[in-house]
C-alpha positions as CSV (number, residue, x, y, z in Angstrom):
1,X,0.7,2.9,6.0
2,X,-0.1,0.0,7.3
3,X,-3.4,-0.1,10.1
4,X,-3.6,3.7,8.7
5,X,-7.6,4.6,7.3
6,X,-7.6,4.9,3.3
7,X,-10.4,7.1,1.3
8,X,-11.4,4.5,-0.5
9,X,-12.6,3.0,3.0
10,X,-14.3,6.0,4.1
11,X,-17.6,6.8,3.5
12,X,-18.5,9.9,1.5
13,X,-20.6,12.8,1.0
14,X,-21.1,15.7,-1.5
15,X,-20.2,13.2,-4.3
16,X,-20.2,14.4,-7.7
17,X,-20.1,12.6,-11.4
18,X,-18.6,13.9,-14.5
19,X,-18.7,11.9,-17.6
20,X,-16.9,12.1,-20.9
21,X,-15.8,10.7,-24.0
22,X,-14.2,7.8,-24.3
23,X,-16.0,6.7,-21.9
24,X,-14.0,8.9,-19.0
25,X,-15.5,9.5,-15.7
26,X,-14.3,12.3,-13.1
27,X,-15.9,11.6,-9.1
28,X,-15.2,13.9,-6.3
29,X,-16.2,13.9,-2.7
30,X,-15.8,14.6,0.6
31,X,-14.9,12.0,3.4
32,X,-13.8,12.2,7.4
33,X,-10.4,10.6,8.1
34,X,-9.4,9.3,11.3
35,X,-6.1,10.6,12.0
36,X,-4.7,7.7,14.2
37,X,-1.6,8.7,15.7
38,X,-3.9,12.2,17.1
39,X,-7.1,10.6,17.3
40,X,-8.7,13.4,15.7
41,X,-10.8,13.3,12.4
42,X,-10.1,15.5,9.7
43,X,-12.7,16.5,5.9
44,X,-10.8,15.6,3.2
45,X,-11.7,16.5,-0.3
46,X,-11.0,14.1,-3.1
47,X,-11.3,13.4,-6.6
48,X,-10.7,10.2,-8.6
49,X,-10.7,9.7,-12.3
50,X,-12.0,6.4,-13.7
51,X,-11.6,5.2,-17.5
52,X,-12.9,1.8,-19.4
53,X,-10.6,-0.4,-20.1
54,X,-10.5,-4.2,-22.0
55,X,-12.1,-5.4,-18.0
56,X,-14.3,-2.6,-17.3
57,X,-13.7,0.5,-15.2
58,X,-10.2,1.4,-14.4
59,X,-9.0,4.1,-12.0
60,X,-6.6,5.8,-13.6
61,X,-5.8,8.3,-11.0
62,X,-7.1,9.5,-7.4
63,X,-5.8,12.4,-5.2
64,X,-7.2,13.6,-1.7
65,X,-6.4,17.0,0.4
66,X,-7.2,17.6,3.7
67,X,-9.3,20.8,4.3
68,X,-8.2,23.5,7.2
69,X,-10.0,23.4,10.3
């Protein structure tokens, strides 16, 4: 994946905060990828799941789909 565009680079809109106990927070979002190899931009929809830990925030998972055209 090298030279490829990550979410976590991309700007985003729509975002959205959910917290919870523990102290547990839940972001989503939406963000444009470049796809390099078609040189086209695609809306992908994300959501990442961040939880304290001994440091400070942790993410403790993320996932990302593209949406259809």
């Amino acid at each position: 994946m090298a030279g490829e565009p990550l979410i976590e680079n991309a700007p985003a809109t729509d975002l959205s905060y959910r917290v919870f106990a523990g102290p547990t927070v839940i972001v989503t979002g939406k963000s444009p990828i470049l796809n390099v190899k078609e040189q086209k931009t695609y809306d992908f929809r994300w959501a990442c799941v961040y939880v304290t830990g001994k440091d400070g925030w942790l993410l403790a998972v993320s996932q990302a789909t593209r949406l259809s055209a």
